[in-house]
N, C-alpha and C positions, 0 to 999 in steps of 0.2 A: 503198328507193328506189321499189319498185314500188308499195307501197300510198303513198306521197307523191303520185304520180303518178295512181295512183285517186281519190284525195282530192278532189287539182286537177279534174279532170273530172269529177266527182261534185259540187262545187258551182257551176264552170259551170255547170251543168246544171239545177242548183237555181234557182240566181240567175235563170236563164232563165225558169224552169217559173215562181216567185214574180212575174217583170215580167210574162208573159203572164196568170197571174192576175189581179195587179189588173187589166191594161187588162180583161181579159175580165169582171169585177167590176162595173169603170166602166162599161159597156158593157150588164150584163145590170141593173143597176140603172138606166142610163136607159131603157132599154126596158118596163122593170118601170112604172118611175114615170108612163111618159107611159102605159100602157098603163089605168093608172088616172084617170088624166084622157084628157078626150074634146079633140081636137085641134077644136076651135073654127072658125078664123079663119087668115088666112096668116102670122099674126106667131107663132103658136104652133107651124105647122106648117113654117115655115122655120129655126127653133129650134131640132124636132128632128129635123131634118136634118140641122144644124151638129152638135149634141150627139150623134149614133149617128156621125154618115160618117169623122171622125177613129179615133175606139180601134177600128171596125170596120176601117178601111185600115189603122192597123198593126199587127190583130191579122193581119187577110191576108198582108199583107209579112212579118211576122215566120214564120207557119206557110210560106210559101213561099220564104223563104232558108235555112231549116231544111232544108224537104227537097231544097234545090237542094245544099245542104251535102252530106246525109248521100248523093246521087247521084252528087257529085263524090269523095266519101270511098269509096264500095262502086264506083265507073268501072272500078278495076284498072288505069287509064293507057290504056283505052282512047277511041279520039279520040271515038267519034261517041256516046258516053256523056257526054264532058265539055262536047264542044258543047252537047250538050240540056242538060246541068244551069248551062251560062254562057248558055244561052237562057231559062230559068226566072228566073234571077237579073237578068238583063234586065227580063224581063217582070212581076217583082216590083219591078222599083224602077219602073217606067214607071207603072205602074198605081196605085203610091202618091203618085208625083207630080200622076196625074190626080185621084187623089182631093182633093187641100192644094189643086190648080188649081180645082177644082168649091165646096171651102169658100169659097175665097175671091171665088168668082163667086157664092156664096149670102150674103157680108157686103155684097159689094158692091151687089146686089139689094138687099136689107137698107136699107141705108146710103138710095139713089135710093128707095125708099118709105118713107122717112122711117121704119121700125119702129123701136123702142127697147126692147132689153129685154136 
């Protein structure tokens, strides 16, 4: 029962590490790419803005519900431990929301300058 249980939480863990991979993947390959091209122009340069600011916000979210997790997991039940780690977890979803809010003020920009790409 107990290596069942290892098991379980050993590919959680996997499954985890694997999604932050790719986004971290997606993420170092577009940097990679534009880093090889010269950002021109504002149609290119609000492109990749669009293209880094998503898998960068939730590679952030993700590293910082992780450790809001494992703060609330090491607390011991203590209050002013739990507080900070549901204030992390807060402050993890607020900051990812502002990031989806900023893409979508960067299509919308987009969209009113007529770019196309």
């Amino acid at each position: 029962m107990f290596n069942t249980i290892i098991q379980k939480i050993l590919r959680i863990f996997t499954t985890s590490i694997n999604a932050a991979q790719s986004i971290s993947g997606t993420l170092s390959e577009e940097i990679n790419q534009n880093a090889m091209e010269e950002i021109t122009d504002e149609k290119t340069f609000v492109q990749w803005i669009i293209n880094i600011s998503i898998p960068l916000g939730v590679t952030c979210a993700f590293v910082l519900l992780v450790y809001a997790g494992y703060m609330m997991v090491t607390s011991q039940g203590n209050p002013d431990k739990l507080q900070e780690s549901r204030e992390v977890i807060t402050n993890a979803v607020i900051g990812f929301v502002v990031v989806i809010l900023a893409v979508t003020l960067l299509y919308l920009i987009k969209d009113s300058l007529g770019l196309s790409f």
